[in-house]
C-alpha positions as CSV (number, residue, x, y, z in Angstrom):
1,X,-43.0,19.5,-24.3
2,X,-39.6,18.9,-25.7
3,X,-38.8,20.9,-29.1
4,X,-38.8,18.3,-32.1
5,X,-35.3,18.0,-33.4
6,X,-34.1,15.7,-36.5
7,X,-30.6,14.8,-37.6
8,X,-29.5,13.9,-41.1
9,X,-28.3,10.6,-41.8
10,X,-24.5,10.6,-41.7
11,X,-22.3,8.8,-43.7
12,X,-20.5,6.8,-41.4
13,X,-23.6,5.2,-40.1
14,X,-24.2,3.7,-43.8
15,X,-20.8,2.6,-43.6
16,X,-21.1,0.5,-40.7
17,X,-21.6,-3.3,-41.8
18,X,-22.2,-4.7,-38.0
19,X,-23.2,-3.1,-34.5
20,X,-19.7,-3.2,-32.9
21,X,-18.6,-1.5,-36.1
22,X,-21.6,1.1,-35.8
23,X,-20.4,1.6,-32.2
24,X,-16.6,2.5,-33.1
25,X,-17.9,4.8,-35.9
26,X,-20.1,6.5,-33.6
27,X,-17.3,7.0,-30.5
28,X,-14.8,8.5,-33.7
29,X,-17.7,10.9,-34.7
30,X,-18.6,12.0,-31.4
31,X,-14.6,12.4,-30.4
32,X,-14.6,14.9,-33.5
33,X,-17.3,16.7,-34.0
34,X,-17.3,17.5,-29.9
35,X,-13.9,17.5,-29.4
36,X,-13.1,17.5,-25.6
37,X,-16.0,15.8,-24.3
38,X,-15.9,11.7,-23.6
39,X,-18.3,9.8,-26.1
40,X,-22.1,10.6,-24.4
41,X,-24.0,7.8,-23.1
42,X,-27.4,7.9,-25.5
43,X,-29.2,5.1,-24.0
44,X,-30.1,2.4,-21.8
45,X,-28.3,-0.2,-23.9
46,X,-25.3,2.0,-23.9
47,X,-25.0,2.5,-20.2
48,X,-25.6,-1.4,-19.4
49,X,-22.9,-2.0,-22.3
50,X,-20.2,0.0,-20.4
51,X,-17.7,-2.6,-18.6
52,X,-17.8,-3.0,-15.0
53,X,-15.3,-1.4,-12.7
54,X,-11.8,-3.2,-12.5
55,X,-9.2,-3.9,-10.4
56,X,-5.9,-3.2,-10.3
57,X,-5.7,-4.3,-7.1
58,X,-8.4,-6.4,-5.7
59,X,-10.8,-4.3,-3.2
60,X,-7.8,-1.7,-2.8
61,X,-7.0,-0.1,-6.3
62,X,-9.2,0.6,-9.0
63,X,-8.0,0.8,-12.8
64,X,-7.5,4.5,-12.9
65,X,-8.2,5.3,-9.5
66,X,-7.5,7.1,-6.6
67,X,-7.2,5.0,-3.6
68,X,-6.2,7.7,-0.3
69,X,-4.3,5.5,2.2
70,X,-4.0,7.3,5.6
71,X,-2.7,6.6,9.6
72,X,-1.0,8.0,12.3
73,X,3.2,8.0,12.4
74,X,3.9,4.3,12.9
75,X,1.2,2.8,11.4
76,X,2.6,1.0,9.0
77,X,1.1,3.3,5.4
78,X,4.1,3.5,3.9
79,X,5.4,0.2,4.1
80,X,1.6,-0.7,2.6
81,X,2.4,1.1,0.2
82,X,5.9,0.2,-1.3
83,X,4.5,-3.5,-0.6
84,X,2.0,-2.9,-3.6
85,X,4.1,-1.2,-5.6
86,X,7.1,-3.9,-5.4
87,X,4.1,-6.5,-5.9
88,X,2.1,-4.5,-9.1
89,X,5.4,-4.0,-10.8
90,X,6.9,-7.9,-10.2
91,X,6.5,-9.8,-13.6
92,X,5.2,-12.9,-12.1
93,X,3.9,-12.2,-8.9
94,X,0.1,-12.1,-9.4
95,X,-1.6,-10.8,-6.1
96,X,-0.6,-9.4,-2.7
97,X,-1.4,-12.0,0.4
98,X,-4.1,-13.2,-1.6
99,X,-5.6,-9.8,-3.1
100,X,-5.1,-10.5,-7.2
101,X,-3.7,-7.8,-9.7
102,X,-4.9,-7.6,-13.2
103,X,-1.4,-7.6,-14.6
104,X,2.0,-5.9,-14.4
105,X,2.8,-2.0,-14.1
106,X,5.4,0.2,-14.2
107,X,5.2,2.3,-11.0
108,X,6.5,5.6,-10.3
109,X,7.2,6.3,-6.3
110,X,7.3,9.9,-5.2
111,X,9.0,9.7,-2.0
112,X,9.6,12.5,0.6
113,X,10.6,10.6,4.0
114,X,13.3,8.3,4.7
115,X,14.9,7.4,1.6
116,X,17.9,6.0,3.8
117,X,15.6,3.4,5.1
118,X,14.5,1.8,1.3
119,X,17.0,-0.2,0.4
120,X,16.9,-2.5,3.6
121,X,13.1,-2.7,3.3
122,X,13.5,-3.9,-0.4
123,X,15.6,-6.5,1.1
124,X,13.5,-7.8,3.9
125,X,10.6,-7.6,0.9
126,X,12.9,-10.0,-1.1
127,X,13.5,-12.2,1.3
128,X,9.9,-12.5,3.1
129,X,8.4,-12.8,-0.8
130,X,11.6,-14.9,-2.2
131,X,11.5,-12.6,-5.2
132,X,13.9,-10.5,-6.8
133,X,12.3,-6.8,-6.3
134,X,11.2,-5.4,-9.6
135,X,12.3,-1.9,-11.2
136,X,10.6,1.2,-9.9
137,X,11.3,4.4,-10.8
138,X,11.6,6.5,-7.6
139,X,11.2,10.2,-7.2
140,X,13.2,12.1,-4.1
141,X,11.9,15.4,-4.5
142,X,8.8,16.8,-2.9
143,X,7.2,17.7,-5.7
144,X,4.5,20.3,-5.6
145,X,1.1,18.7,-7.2
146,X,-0.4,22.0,-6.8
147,X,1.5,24.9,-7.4
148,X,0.3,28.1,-6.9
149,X,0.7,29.5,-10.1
150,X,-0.4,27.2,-12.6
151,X,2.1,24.1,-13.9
152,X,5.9,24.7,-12.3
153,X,8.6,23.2,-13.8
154,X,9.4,20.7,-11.2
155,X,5.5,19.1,-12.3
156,X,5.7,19.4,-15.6
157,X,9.1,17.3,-15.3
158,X,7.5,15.0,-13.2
159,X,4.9,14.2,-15.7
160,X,7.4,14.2,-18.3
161,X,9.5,11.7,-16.4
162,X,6.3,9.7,-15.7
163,X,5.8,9.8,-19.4
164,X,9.1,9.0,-20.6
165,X,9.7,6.0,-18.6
166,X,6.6,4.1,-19.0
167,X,4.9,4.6,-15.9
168,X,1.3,3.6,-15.3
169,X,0.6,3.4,-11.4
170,X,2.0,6.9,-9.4
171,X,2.6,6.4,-5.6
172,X,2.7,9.8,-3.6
173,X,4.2,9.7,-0.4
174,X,3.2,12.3,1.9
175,X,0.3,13.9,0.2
176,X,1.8,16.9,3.6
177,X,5.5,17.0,1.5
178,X,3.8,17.1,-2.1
179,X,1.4,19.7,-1.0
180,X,1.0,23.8,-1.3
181,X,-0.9,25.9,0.4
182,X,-3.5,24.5,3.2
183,X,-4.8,21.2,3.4
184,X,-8.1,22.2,4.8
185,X,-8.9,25.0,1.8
186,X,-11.2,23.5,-0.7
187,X,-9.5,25.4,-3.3
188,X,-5.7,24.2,-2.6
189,X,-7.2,20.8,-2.6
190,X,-9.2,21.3,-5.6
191,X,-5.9,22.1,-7.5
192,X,-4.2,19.3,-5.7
193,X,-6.9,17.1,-7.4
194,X,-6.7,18.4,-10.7
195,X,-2.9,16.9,-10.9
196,X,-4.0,14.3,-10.0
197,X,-6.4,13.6,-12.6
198,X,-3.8,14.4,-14.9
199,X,-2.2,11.5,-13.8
200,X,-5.0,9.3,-13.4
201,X,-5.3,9.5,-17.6
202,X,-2.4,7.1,-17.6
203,X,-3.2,4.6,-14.6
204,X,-3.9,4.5,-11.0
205,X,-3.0,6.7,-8.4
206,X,-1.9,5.9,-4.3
207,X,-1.7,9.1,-2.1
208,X,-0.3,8.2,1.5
209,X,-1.6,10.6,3.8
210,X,-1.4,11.5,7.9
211,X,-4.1,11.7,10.3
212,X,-5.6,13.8,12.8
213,X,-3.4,14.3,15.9
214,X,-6.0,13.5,18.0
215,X,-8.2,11.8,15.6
216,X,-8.4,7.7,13.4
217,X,-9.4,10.4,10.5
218,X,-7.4,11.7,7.5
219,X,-6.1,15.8,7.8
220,X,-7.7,18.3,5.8
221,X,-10.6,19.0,3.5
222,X,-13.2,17.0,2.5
223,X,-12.5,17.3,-1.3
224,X,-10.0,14.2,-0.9
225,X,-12.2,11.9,0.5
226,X,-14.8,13.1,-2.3
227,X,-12.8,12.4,-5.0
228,X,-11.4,9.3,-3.9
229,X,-12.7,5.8,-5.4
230,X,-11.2,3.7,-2.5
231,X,-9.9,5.5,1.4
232,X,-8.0,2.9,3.5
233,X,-7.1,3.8,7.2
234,X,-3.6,1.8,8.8
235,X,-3.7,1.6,12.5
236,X,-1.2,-0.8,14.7
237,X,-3.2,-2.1,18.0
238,X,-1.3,-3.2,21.3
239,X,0.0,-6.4,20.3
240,X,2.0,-5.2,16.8
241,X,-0.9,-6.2,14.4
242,X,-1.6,-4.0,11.8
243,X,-5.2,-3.2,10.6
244,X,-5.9,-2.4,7.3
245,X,-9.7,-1.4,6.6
246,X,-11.0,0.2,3.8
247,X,-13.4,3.1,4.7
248,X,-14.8,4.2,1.8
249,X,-15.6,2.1,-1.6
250,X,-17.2,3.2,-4.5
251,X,-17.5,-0.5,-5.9
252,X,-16.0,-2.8,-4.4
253,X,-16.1,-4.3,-0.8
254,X,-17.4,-1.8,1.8
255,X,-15.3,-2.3,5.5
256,X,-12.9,-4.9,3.9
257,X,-10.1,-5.6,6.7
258,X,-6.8,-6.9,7.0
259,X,-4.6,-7.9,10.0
260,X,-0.9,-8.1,9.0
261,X,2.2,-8.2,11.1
262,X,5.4,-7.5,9.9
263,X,8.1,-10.2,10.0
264,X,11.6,-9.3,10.8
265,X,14.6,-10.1,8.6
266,X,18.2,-10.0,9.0
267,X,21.2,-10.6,6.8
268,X,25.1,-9.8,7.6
269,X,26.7,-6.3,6.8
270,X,29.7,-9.1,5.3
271,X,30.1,-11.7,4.0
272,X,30.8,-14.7,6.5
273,X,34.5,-15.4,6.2
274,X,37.0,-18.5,8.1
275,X,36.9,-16.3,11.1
276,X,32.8,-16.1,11.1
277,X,31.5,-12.7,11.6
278,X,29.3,-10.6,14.7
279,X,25.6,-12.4,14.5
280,X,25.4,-8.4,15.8
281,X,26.6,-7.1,12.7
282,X,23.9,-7.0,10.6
283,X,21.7,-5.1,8.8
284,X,17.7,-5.6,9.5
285,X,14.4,-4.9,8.8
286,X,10.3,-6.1,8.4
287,X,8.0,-6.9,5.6
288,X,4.3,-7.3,5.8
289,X,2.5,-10.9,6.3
290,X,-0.9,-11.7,6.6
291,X,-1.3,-11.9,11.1
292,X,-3.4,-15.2,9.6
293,X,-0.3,-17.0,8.5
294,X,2.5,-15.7,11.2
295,X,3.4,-18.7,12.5
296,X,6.4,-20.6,14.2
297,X,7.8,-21.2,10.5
298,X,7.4,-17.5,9.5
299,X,10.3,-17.2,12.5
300,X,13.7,-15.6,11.7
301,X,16.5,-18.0,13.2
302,X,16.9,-15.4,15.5
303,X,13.2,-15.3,16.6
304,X,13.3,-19.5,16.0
305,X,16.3,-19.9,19.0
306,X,14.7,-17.8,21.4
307,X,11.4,-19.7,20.9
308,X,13.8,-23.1,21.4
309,X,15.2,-21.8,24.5
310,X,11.9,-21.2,26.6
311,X,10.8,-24.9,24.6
312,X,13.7,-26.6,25.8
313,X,12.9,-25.9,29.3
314,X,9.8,-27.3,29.8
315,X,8.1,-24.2,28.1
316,X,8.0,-21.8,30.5
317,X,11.4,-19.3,31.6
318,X,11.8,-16.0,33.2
319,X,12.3,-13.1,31.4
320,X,15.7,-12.0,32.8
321,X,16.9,-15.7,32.3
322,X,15.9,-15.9,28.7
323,X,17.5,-12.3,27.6
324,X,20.8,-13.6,29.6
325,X,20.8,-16.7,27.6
326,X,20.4,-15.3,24.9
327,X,23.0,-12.7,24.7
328,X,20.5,-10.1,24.4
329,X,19.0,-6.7,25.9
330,X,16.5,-8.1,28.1
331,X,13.9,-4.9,26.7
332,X,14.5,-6.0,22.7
333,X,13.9,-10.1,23.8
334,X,10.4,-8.5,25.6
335,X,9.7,-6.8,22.7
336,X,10.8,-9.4,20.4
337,X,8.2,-11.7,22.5
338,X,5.0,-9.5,22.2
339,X,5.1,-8.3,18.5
340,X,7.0,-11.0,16.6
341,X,6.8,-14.6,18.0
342,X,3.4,-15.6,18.0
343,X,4.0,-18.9,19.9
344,X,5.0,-17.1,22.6
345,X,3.8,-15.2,25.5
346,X,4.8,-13.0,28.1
347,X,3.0,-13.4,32.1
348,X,3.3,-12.7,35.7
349,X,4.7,-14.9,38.2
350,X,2.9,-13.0,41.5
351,X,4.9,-15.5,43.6
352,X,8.3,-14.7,42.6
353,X,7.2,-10.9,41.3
354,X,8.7,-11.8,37.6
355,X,8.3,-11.5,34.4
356,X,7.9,-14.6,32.1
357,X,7.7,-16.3,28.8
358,X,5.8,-19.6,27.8
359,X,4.9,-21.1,24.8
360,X,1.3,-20.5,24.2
361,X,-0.7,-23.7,24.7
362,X,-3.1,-25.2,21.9
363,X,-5.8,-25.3,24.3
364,X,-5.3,-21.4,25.1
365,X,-6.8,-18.7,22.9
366,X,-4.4,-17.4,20.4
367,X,-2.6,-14.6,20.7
368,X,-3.6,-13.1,17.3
């Protein structure tokens, strides 16, 4: 039997003229008198009065979260990622391909791989979302989350920096790059987590991650899929289509998938003068879409004339003939076919042992 105990009656609790104000006085007692420990829950009324979960992201990132996004090379995580990040931190964009946000945030991006390769994917972003891309503070060193003696000064600056610029969503991308010691050791991972929490104080957190060589599974110990509220696993299938499913939820939508596809953009290296310029000269690159909505208007012009060309004669031409026509290397106009023009289709003509392309009929299954 439980010892009797009995409290006096403080004086904030006769100061407390209505129950939300009893509440309040009753958080700012418990935050001093046990400094360090969140205010307890005492009772049943309490723990049904606690909000729900929310969304920063719907059914990807949680309000001060940790969503663990992982794939093999080529799988499309880290363009996932900037892609939330561009959309979380735009002032009036209010969800990603139909996914709400709660509101607007300041990201910080920690990237490790390809810087090079970020400005032309802002651009393709801009011009697949027509949006200007919003402000993000971007980090180029590999930052150690975990050092192995304590708090270096490259992390403390990095939560300084975080800090001093506003941020309230971090983005770490590769959790390999920003990681000391072993991934598989519960205790490097334990410290890894710890920095992490740090961060999650002030917002979300998005940790791109590898897999497996052999393996659809994330690298390393356990402790990360434990501690995270949200795991999502990127995987590209034969015919260019990206699938995002989340694998682990702690509240929201359990096996939640996504196909995407990524939609090619170009734009000249200069500007077009009285001459014209090379349609070769130009810079390039892809931005996500939902594989739902890829259609024959999603087309680049590029993409749009080679569709027009195998339409304009009677719907069906070889391979070889198209790529000629086109001015193009016959292996980037097959590749061009299978992954980013949906109307079309590549076959085999037995008879005259070609290749072809047709326009998919309405009557024939879709392609995606």
């Amino acid at each position: 039997m439980a010892t009797p105990r009995t409290f006096r009656f403080e004086k904030w609790q006769l100061e407390a003229t209505s129950e939300e104000e009893y509440f309040q006085l009753m958080k700012e007692h418990y935050e001093e008198r046990y400094r360090g420990l969140s205010t307890p829950i005492l009772s049943r009324d309490a723990l049904l009065a606690l909000p729900p979960p929310k969304w920063a992201l719907r059914n990807l990132i949680t309000q001060n979260g940790f969503t663990l996004v992982h794939g093999k090379p080529g799988s499309g995580k880290s363009f996932l990622a900037m892609e939330w990040a561009y959309v979380l931190g735009h002032e009036s964009l209010d969800n990603w391909l139909g996914l709400k946000r709660d509101r607007r945030y300041k990201p910080m991006y920690v990237y490790t791989e390809g810087l090079a390769a970020l400005q032309n994917r802002m651009r393709a972003w801009e011009l697949e979302n027509g949006a200007i891309a919003p402000d993000i503070v971007i980090v180029r060193d590999a930052v150690k989350l975990n050092p192995p003696k304590g708090v270096s000064e490259q992390l403390a600056a990095l939560e300084k920096l975080y800090v001093d610029q506003e941020c309230d969503i971090l983005f770490v991308d590769t959790l390999a790059n920003t990681f000391s010691g072993n991934e598989n050791q519960q205790e490097d991972a334990n410290r890894y987590m710890a920095a992490l929490k740090q961060f999650q104080r002030y917002g979300p957190v998005v940790v791109i991650h590898h897999n497996q060589r052999e393996k659809n599974e994330y690298r390393g110990s356990s402790v990360f899929e434990g501690a995270a509220d949200t795991m999502v696993s990127m995987e590209r299938n034969a015919h260019g289509i990206f699938i995002l499913k989340v694998e682990k939820q702690k509240d929201g939508d359990m096996g939640f998938t996504m196909e995407l596809v990524q939609n090619k953009h170009e734009w000249p290296k200069v500007p077009e003068d009285e001459w014209g310029h090379n349609p070769e000269d130009t810079y390039g690159s892809v931005a996500f879409a939902s594989a739902a909505g890829a259609s024959e208007k999603r087309m680049t012009s590029t993409q749009r004339e080679i569709y027009e060309m195998v339409l304009n004669e009677g719907g069906e031409m070889p391979l070889a003939e198209l790529a000629r026509e086109a001015k193009r290397d016959k292996r980037n106009v097959k590749r061009m076919v299978q992954e980013r023009i949906p109307t079309l289709e590549l076959f085999s003509d037995p008879g005259n042992n070609r290749v072809m392309v047709r326009v998919v009929q309405a009557e024939e299954p879709e392609r995606f």
